[in-house]
C-alpha positions, 0 to 999 in steps of 0.5 A: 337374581334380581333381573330374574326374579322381577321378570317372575313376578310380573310374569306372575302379574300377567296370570293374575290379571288374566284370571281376574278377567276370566273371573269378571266375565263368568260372574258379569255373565251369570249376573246379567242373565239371571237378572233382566235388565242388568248389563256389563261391559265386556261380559260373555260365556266363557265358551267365547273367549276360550281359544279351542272353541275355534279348534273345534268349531273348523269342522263344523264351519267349514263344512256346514258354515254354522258354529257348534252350539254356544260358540260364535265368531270370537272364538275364531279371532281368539284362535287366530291370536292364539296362532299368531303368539304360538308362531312366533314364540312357542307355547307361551299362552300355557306359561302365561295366559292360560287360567287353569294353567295359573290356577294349577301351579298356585295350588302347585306352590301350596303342595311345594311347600307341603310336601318338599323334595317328594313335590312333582316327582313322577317316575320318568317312564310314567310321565312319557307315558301320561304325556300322551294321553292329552292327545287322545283326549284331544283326537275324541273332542274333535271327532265328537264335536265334528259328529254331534256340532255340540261341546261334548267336552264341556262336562269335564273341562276343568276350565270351564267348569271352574269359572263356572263353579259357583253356579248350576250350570254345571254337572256333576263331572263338572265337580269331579273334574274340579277336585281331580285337577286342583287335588293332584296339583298338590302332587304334580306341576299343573298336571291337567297341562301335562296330560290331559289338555287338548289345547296344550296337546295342539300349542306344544306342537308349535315349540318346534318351529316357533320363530322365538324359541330357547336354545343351549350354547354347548361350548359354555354349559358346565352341565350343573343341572340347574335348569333342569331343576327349574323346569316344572315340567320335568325337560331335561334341559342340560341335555338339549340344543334346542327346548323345543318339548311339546312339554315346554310351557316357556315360563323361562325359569330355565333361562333365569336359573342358568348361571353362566348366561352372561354376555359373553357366554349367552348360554341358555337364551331365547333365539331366533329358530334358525340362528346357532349359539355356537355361530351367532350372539343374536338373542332376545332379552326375556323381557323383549320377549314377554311383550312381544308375546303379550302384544301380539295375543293382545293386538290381534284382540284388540283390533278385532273388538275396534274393527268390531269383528270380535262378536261374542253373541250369535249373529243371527239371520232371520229369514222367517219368523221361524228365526225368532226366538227367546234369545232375540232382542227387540232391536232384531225383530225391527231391524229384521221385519217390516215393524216399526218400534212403536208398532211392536210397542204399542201392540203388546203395551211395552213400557218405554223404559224397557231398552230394545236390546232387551231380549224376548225371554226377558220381557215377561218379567220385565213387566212384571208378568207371570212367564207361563201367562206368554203375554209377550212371549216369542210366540206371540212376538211370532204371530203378530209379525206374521200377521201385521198386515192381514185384514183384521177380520182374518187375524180375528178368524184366527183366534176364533174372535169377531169384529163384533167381539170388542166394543172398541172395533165395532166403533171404528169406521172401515174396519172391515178394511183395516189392516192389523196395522192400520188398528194398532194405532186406533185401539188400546194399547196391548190390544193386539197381545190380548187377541193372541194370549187372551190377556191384556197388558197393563191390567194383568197382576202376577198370578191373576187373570187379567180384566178385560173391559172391552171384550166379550170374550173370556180366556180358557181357565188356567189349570188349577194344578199345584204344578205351573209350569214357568220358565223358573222351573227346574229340571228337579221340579219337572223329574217330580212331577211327570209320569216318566222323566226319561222319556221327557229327555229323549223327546227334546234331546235334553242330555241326562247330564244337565243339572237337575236346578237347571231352569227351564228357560235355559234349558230352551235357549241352550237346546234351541226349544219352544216353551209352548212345546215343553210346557204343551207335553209336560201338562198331558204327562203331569203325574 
């Protein structure tokens, strides 16, 4: 009992650590992208690290060479680790990794200790009937995300959803999923694993041909039915040769709770696949096989964050400078196009403290400006790198300016024949986000034009309406505040299921919008 119970506690050990990891990585992320500036070690979307975002991104790979949106190349280093520990020992990422699955069987030894002897106890027919569910819902995630290169299932992943619970990122089935999952839990051993995870419907598969799996010596067994009492997930283990269910999550509490397992007997021990109890003593101590399991899932992750394969951000390409975004940082647009960090600094007056990862959608509020004034905005950062090398009275034509509209050009000799470039360095710093937002950088305070000294040339007026329209702007602010709602979601392909306190700088990074165009279509619909 003693060897049994220490390889369940570390086992335990081994759920806590890895929903603690799961826990530091959604709140790192939230943190980080909800306050510019900040950064984490180690911190991701949850979508990155979770081993079925490679199952449902092969489609879409293969056939197009892109990912589904939200995932990138981690997740096929995490569904190569996941194939190289369910090959070798079976479902084991469901016993001993897996976070919901953790999750599930605490609340499970709550609802033990409540309800006793009537805990998990679902009539037999019900359960092989259930047990088939998970592969519907596993055969309509995949064809949807085929079709639509989107996580339909995210709305309802338990997983997801719940290391995310405390944010307003999720919808309402979100919440539902929550409560469906750890209600019933007090009921039934982890019963999200039992019928309706996709991933578990797809490692069960792999306890059938697993070069490590738990096999029963008939010769020794005294049938005393205590391994089938101690599976969570209802095996009758007593019965079998070979523990190969798709329902086997190999906790190996079967193994620990037979009493004639001793070194003569070997009566339920985890084996090589092809050898025969009957015929051979060759087995695995469970202990061998945990770290076995650990090393490999771990190993194949780890080489691949040393090889630096293990991306959890979009590798982006920049091919135009259509390609820039609110997502791209600094460093990208000048490891990209033909601008130099102190061009690009300079031209929008960008303070030295401010990191070259910092991301475009961030810089408005890193310096301190009002998002909806687009001062820095991806936009503007997209003009300008079109534009760096146009004569200056062409790039001036463009915003309707002359030479002779600024003071400070009109003393410069030869400007005629200059370059946006070549007066980057002769004029003030900013002087080039003035141009193309109307707005200088340095003298603009929140909320208020900004002074323009060496110009002739005054910005539009703002509207005056109570309604601005910034990036911290919710869904909700927008719904009570334009003609008709649903046509606004129907224009930019926004689902009706996002939170309404979803901001709208998410809602541009997640659907791949333009502010500009959000806020150009919600000003001619204002109420």
């Amino acid at each position: 009992m003693k060897k049994s119970s220490s390889l369940q506690k570390f086992r335990l050990a081994v759920q806590i650590i890895f929903v603690a990891f799961v826990l530091y990585v959604s709140i790192g992320h939230y943190i980080v992208e909800n306050n510019p500036g900040v950064e984490l070690f180690g911190v991701a979307s949850l979508h990155t690290l979770c081993p079925y975002g490679g199952v449902v991104n092969l489609y879409t790979f293969f056939t197009t060479g892109n990912y589904v949106s939200k995932l990138h190349q981690s997740v096929f280093i995490m569904l190569f680790a996941l194939f190289a520990l369910l090959l070798f020992t079976g479902a084991n990422f469901c016993g001993w990794i897996c976070p919901l699955g953790s999750v599930q069987e605490w609340v499970g030894k709550l609802g033990k200790k409540i309800f006793k002897d009537k805990y998990n106890r679902v009539p037999v027919k019900v359960d092989r009937i259930l047990r088939y569910l998970k592969y519907i819902v596993l055969a309509i995630i995949i064809i949807q995300t085929a079709r639509t290169s989107k996580l339909v299932f995210e709305p309802y992943d338990p997983y997801y959803n719940l290391f995310n619970i405390w944010t307003d990122e999720i919808a309402i089935t979100g919440y539902i999923s929550v409560l469906l999952v750890l209600g019933l839990s007090l009921f039934v051993e982890r019963p999200f694993c039992r019928y309706a995870c996709p991933l578990g419907a797809i490692n069960g598969l792999f306890n059938s041909f697993s070069f490590l799996t738990i096999k029963r010596k008939k010769d020794t067994c005294i049938n005393c039915k205590l391994c089938d009492r101690a599976c969570p997930v209802g095996i009758v283990v007593s019965e079998k040769n070979a523990i190969n269910s798709p329902q086997c999550i190999r906790c190996m509490k079967c193994v620990e709770a037979c009493p004639v397992n001793d070194s003569s007997k070997l009566t339920l021990q985890v084996r090589p696949i092809l050898t025969k109890p009957e015929e051979s003593k060759k087995t695995v101590s469970l202990w061998n096989y945990a770290f076995i399991a650990l090393a490999l899932f771990l190993g194949v992750i780890l080489i691949a964050n040393v090889s630096g394969n293990f991306n959890t951000e979009k590798i982006r390409t920049y091919n135009s400078i259509n390609d820039i975004r609110g997502s791209s940082t600094l460093q990208e647009i000048i490891d990209n196009y033909p601008v130099s960090k102190e061009e690009l600094y300079r031209a929008f007056n960008i303070p030295r403290n401010i990191v070259t990862t910092a991301k475009l959608k961030d810089l408005s509020e890193l310096m301190g400006f009002d998002e909806e004034l687009e001062i820095v905005s991806p936009e503007g950062i997209r003009s300008f790198v079109e534009y760096i090398d146009m004569n200056v009275s062409d790039f001036l034509a463009e915003y309707g300016k002359t030479i002779n509209d600024f003071d400070e050009l009109k003393s410069i000799e030869g400007i005629e024949n200059m370059s946006v470039r070549d007066i980057i360095k002769k004029t003030k710093p900013g002087f080039i986000a003035y141009v193309i937002s109307g707005y200088l950088p340095g003298e603009v305070s929140e909320n208020q034009e900004a002074n323009i000294s060496n110009s002739t040339v005054e910005k539009e007026e703002h509207d005056t309406s109570d309604f601005i329209i910034r990036g911290k702007t919710t869904l909700k602010e927008i719904k009570e505040n334009i003609d008709d709602y649903n046509a606004f979601l129907k224009e930019f392909g926004i689902s009706e299921k996002e939170s309404s306190l979803m901001e709208l700088k998410d809602i541009v990074q997640k659907y791949n919008l333009s502010m500009s165009d959000i806020k150009d279509y919600i000003e001619s619909h204002t109420k």
